[in-house]
C-alpha positions in Angstrom: -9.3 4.9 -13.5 -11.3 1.6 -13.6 -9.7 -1.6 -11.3 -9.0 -3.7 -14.6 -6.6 -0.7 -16.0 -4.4 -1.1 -12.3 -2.2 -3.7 -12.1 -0.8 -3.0 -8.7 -3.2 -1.0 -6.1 -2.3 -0.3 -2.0 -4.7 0.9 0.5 -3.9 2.4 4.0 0.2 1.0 3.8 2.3 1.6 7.2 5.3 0.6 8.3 7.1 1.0 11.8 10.4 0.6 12.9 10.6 0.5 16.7 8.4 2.9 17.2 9.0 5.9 14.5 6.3 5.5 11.7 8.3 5.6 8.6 5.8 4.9 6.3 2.1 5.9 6.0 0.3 5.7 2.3 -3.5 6.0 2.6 -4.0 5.3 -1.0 -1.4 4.2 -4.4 -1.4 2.6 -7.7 0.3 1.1 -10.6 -1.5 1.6 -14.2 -1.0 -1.5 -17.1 1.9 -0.5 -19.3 2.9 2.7 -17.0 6.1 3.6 -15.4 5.9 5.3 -12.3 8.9 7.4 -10.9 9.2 7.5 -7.0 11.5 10.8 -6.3 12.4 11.8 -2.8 15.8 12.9 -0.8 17.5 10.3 1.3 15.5 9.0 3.8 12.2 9.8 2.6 10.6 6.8 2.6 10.8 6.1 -1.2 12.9 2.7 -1.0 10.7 1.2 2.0 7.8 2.1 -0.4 9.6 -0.3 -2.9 10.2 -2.7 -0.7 6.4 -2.7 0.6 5.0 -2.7 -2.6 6.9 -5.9 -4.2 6.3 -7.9 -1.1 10.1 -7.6 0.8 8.6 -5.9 3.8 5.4 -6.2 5.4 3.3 -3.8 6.7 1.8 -3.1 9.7 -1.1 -2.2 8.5 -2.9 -2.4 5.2 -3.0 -4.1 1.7 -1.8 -4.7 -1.7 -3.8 -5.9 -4.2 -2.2 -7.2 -7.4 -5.0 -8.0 -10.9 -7.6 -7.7 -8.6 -6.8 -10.0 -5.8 -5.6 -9.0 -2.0 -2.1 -10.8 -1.6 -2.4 -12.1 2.0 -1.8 -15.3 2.4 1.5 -17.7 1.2 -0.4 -18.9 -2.0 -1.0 -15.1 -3.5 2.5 -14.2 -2.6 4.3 -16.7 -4.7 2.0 -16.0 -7.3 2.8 -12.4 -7.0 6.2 -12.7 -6.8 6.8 -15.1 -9.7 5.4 -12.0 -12.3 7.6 -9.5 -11.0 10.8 -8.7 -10.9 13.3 -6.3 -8.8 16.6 -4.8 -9.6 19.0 -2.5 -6.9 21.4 -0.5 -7.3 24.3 -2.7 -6.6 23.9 -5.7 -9.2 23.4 -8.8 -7.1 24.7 -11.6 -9.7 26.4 -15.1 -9.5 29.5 -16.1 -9.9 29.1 -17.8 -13.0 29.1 -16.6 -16.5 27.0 -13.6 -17.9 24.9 -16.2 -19.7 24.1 -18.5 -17.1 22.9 -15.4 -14.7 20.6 -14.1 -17.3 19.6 -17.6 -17.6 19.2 -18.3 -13.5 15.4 -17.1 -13.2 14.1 -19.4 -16.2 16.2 -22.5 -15.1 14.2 -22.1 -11.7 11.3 -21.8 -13.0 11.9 -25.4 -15.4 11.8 -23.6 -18.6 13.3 -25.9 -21.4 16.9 -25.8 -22.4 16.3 -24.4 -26.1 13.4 -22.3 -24.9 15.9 -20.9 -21.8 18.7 -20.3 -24.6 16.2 -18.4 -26.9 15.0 -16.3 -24.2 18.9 -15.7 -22.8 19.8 -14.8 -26.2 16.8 -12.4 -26.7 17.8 -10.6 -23.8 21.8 -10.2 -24.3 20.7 -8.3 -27.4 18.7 -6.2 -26.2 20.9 -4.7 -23.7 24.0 -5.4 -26.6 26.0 -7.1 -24.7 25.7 -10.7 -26.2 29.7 -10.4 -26.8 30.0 -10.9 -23.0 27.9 -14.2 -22.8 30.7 -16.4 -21.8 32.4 -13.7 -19.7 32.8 -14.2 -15.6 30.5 -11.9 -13.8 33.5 -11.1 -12.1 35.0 -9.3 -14.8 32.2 -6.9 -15.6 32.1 -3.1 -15.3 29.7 -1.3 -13.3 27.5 -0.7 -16.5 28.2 -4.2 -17.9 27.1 -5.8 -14.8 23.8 -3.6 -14.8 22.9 -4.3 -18.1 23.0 -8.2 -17.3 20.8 -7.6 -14.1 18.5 -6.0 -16.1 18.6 -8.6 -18.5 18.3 -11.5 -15.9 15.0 -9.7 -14.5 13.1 -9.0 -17.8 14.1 -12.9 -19.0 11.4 -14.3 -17.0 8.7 -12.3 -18.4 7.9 -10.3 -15.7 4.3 -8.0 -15.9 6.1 -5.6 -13.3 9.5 -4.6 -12.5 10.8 -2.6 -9.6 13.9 -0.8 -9.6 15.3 0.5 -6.7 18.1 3.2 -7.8 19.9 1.1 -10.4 21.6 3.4 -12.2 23.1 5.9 -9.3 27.1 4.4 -9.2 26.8 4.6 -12.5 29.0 7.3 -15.0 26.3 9.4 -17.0 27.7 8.4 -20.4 26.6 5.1 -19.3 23.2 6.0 -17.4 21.9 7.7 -20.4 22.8 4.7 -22.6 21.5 2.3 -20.3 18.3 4.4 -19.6 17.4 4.7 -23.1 17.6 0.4 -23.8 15.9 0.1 -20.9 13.0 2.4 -21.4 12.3 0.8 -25.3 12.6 -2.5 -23.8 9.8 -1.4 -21.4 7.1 -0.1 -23.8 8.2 -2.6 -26.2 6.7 -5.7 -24.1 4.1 -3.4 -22.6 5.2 -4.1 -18.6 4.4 -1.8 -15.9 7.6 -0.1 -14.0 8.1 2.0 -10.9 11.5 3.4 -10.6 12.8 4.7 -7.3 15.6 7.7 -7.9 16.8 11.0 -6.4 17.2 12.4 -10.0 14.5 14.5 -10.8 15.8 14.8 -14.6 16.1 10.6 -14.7 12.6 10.7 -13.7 11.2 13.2 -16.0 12.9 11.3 -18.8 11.8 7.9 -18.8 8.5 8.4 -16.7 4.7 8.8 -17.5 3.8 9.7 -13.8 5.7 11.2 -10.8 4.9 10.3 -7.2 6.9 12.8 -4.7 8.1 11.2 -1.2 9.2 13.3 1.7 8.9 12.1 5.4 7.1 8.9 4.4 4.4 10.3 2.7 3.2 11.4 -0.3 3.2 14.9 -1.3 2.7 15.3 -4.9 1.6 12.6 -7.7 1.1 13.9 -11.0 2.8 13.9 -14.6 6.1 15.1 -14.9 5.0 18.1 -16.7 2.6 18.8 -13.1 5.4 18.2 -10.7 8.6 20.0 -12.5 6.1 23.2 -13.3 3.0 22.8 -11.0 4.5 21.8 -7.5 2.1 21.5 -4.2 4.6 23.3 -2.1 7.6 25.0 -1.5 9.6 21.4 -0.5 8.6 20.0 -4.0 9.5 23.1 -5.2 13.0 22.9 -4.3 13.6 19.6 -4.7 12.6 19.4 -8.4 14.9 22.6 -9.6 12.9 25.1 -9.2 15.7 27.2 -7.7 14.0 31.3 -7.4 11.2 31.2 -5.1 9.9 34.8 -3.3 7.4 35.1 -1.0 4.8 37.9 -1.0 1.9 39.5 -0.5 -1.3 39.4 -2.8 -2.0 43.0 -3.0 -4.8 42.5 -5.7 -6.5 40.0 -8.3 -7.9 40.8 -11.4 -9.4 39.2 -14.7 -7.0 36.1 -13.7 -3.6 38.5 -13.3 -2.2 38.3 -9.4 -0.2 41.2 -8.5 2.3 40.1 -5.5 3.9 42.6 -3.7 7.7 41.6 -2.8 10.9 43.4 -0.9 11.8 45.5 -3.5 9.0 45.8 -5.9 5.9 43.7 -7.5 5.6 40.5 -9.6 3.0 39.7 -11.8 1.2 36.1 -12.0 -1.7 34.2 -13.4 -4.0 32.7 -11.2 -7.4 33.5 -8.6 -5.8 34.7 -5.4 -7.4 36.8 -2.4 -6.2 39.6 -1.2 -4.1 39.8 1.6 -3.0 36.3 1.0 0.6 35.0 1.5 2.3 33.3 -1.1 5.6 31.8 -2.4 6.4 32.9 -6.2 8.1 29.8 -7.9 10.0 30.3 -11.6 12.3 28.1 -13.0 15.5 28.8 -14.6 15.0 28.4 -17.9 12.2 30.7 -17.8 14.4 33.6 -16.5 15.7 36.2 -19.0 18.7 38.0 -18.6 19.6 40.4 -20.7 21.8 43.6 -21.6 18.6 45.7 -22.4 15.8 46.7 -20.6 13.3 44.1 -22.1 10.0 45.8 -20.5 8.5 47.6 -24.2 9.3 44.3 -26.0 7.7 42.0 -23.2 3.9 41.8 -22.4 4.2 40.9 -18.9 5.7 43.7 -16.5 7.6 41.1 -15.0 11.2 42.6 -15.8 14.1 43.9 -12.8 16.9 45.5 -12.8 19.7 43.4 -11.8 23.4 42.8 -10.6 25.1 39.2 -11.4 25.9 37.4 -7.9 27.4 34.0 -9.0 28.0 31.9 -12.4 28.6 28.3 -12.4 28.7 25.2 -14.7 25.7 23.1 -15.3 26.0 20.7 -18.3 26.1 22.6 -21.4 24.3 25.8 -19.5 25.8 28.1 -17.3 23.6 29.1 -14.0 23.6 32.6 -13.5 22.6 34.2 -10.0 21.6 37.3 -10.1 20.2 40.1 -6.9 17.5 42.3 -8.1 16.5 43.3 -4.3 15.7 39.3 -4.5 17.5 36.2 -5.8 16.4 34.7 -9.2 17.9 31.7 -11.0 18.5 31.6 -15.0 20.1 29.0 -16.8 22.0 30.9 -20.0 23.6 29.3 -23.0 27.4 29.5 -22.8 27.0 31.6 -26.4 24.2 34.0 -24.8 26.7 34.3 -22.0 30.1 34.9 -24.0 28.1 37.1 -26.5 26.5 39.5 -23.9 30.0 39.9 -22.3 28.6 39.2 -19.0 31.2 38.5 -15.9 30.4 38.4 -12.1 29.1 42.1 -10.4 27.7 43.2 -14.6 24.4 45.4 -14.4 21.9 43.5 -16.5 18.1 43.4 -16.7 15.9 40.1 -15.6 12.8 39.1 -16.4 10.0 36.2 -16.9 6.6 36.3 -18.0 3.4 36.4 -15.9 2.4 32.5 -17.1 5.6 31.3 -16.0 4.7 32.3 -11.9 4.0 29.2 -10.1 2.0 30.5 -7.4 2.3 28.3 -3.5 0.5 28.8 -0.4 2.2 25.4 1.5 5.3 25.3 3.0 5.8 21.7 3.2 
């Protein structure tokens, strides 16, 4: 990717606190028009990334570059700061009306009264909630008083917008609703985004790429489609849902088929391995078959295990369903499958998944 296409670029970031390194990106970048997802468990580094990036916390060492130019000194920095904008999780709004906060960035910035009531107006629709323009900021709900942050942030016209977990106290009715305005507002005007959230599926959703924190660091950065089914190691593995992973042994390789051996049998995957080699097996649960008949003449893949069912929870509309075939694997089931197959908790039933699906790790973290 050329430098014009990369509105935001870092190079060699670190930041310390006393004297524990909490931070430590070699390399990063925002494309024009993308939005970036920055997943991670608590304490991984993800907000102080944020925070480094749109100029709140300085680093000891390295540089940001924004259209080109190195922000480092006082002149660059207001610059910067004046074409982006930053939202967090709790709103941070004045006690005034809904209007006049949407409206505090352009009075700041001298924007004419009609121009500044065009622009207000503009934004109140977009998030629909120009029925609370008169309304204290006092007197908002938790989604109400997102949706006029939001709206107060992308008023000014901002060419980036950084959003650190701002839709996490929020019910999902009203996540999903709120997601979905802001997304089309997004690639609408054609800003950038990066998005900091613990919620692998919120990520997957609204993003383009996915950049993987753990420890400070980054340990995967790739398209959602690359993380969820691709993931560089067993801790990305995990964190992203991939719930049944085995470790083996490759016992042999052949024109691109990977035979592992396991405790308790042999699973087949696609892929160049060596012999010898130790590796994890990753699957994910919707690409785990259960079923009340052996599967194995109908299935091209040998990948297929008798089984007994260990646990069955609730998971949205899907029920997971654990299951012990000598090893643990994960399947998500539809509550008709489920109900229709009779299935209850210690049932004899067959599982299996095809070679392709096999996610195939050598890295432990």
């Amino acid at each position: 990717m050329n430098r014009s296409s990369k509105v935001i670029e870092a190079e060699n970031l670190k930041v310390v606190r006393g004297r524990v390194e909490v931070l430590d990106i070699p390399s990063f970048y925002l494309a024009d028009r993308e939005i970036l997802s920055i997943i991670g468990p608590n304490g991984s580094g993800k907000s102080t990334l944020l925070l480094t990036l749109n100029g709140l916390l300085k680093p000891v060492t390295g540089c940001i570059i924004f259209r080109g130019k190195e922000i480092n000194s006082s002149q660059p920095v207001l610059d910067f700061r004046r074409r982006i904008a930053m939202v967090f999780q709790e709103p941070l709004l004045f006690d005034t009306t809904v209007f006049n906060n949407v409206a505090s960035g352009l009075k700041i910035r001298g924007i004419p009264r009609e121009e500044i009531k065009k622009k207000v107006l503009e934004g109140l629709e977009q998030f629909k909630i120009v029925h609370l323009a008169d309304r204290s900021a006092r007197k908002l709900s938790g989604g109400e008083a997102q949706r006029t942050s939001l709206a107060r942030a992308l008023a000014t016209g901002p060419e980036v917008i950084f959003l650190d977990e701002p839709f996490a106290a929020l019910d999902p009715p009203t996540r999903q609703s709120i997601t979905a305005d802001l997304e089309g507002i997004i690639r609408e005007t054609g800003i950038a985004a990066v998005l900091v959230t613990h919620d692998e599926s919120e990520a997957l959703r609204l993003s383009d790429r996915i950049m993987v924190v753990n420890g400070g660091r980054i340990v995967q950065n790739g398209s959602p489609a690359e993380v969820m089914n691709h993931p560089a190691n067993l801790f990305v593995a995990q964190f992203v849902g991939m719930e049944s992973v085995i470790a083996g042994t490759v016992l042999a390789c052949k024109d691109g088929v990977v035979t592992i051996s396991i405790p308790g049998g042999g699973i087949e995957a696609l892929g160049e391995r060596l012999p010898g080699e130790e590796v994890f097996c990753g699957i994910r649960p919707e690409n785990v078959v259960i079923d009340i008949l052996d599967p194995t003449k109908s299935m091209k893949a040998g990948n297929v295990f008798s089984a007994k069912i260990a646990a069955i929870s609730s998971i949205g509309p899907f029920l997971k369903v654990t299951v012990n075939c000598g090893f643990t694997l994960v399947s998500y089931m539809t509550r008709g499958s489920f109900t229709g197959f009779k299935l209850a908790l210690g049932e004899k039933v067959f599982a299996s998944f095809k070679a392709e699906d096999v996610h195939l790790m050598s890295e432990r973290i």
